[in-house]
C-alpha positions in Angstrom: -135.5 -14.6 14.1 -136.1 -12.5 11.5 -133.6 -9.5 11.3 -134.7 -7.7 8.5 -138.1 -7.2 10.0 -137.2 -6.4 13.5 -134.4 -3.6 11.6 -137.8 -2.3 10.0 -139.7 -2.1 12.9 -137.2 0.0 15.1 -136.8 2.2 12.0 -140.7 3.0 11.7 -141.2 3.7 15.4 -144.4 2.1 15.9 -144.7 0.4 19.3 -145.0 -3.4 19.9 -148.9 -3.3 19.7 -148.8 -1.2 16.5 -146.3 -3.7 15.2 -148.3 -6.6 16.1 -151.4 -5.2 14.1 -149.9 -4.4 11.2 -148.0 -7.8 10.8 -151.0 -9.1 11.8 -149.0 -11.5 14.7 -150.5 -11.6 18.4 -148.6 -9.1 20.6 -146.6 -11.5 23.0 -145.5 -12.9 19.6 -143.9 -9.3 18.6 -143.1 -8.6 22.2 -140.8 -11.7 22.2 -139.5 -11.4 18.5 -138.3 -7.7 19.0 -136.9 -8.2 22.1 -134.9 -11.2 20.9 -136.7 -13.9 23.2 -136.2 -17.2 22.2 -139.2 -18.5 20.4 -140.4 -20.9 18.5 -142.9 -19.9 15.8 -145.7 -21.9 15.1 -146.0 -22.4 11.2 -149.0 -20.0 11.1 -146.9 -17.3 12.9 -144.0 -18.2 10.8 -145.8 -18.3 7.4 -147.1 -14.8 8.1 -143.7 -13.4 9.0 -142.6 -15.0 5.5 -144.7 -13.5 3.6 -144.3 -9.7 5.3 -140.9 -10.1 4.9 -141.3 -10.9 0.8 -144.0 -8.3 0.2 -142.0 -5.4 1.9 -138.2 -6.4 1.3 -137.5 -6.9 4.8 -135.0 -9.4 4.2 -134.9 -12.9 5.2 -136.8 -14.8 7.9 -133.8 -17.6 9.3 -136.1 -20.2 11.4 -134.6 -23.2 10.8 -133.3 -23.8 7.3 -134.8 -21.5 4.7 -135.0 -23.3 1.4 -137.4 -25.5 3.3 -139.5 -22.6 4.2 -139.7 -21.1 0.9 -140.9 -23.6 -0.2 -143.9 -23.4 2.0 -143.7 -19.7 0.9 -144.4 -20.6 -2.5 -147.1 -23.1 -1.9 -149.1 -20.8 0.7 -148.7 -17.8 -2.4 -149.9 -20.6 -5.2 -152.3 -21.2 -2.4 -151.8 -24.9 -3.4 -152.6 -27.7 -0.4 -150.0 -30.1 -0.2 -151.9 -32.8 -1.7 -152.1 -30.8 -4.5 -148.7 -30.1 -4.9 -147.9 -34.0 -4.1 -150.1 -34.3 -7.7 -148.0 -31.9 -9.7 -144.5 -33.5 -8.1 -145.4 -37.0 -8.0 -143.9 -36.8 -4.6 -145.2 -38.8 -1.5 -147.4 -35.7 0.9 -145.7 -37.4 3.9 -142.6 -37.0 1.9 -143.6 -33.0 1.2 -144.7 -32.7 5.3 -141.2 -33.8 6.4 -139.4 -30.9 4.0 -141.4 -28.2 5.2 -141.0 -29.0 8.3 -137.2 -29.4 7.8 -137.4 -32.5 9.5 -136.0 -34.1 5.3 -134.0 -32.6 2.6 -135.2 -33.2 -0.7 -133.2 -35.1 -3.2 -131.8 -33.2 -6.0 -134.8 -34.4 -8.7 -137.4 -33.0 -5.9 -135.6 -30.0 -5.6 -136.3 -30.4 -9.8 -139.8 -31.5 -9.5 -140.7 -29.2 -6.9 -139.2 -26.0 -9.1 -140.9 -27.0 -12.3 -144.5 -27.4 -10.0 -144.2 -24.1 -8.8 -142.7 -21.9 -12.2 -139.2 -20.8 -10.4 -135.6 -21.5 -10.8 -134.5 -24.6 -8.5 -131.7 -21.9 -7.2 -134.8 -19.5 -5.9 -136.5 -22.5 -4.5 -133.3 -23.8 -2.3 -132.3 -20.3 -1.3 -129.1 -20.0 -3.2 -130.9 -17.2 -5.7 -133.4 -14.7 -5.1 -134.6 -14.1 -8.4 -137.7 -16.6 -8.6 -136.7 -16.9 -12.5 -136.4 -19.9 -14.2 -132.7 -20.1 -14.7 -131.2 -23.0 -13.7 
């Protein structure tokens, strides 16, 4: 779920359909993430929750492990495809598929290749750091 965002929502008052037009999610989708329902978001969904959670400091969205999903974070904000980004790795797109969907951790040169491809730190892009700098 993604705590930091449901903590901002019962701060700001708005109501479920309020909250759902402004994140821009459909309303059983905020009905069920507020109230804590177990759900699982579809990468769309998911992708949009990332993204309002790094534009307004919300905190982080946990769904699954979330290296993997920053790196999908960092693709969709490069607006790269993954074929694209399989060009500036030199890694396999079925390869790339299987870490985003958290289905395959990359190796520690991917981790490498990946951080170079996308101009952050290889600590940003695993989730250890969250300063996107290039310093490690």
């Amino acid at each position: 779920m993604a705590d930091g965002i449901i903590k901002e929502f019962k701060k700001s008052g708005m109501d479920i359909l309020q909250f759902a037009e402004y994140t821009g999610i459909s309303s059983f989708v905020a009905k069920k993430l507020i109230n804590g329902g177990a759900l699982v978001f579809s990468s769309s969904v998911y992708e949009r929750l990332v993204i309002i959670s790094e534009e307004f400091g919300f905190g982080r969205v946990s769904s699954g492990d979330y290296a993997v999903n920053r790196v999908n974070f960092m693709l969709i904000k490069n607006h790269l495809s993954i074929e694209e980004f399989s060009e500036m790795t030199g890694i396999e797109v079925g390869r790339i598929r299987a870490v985003i969907r958290g289905t395959s951790e990359p190796q520690p040169d991917e981790w490498t290749d990946m951080a170079k491809a996308l101009h952050v730190s290889k600590r940003y892009l695993m989730g250890i750091d969250d300063n996107p700098g290039r310093t490690a």
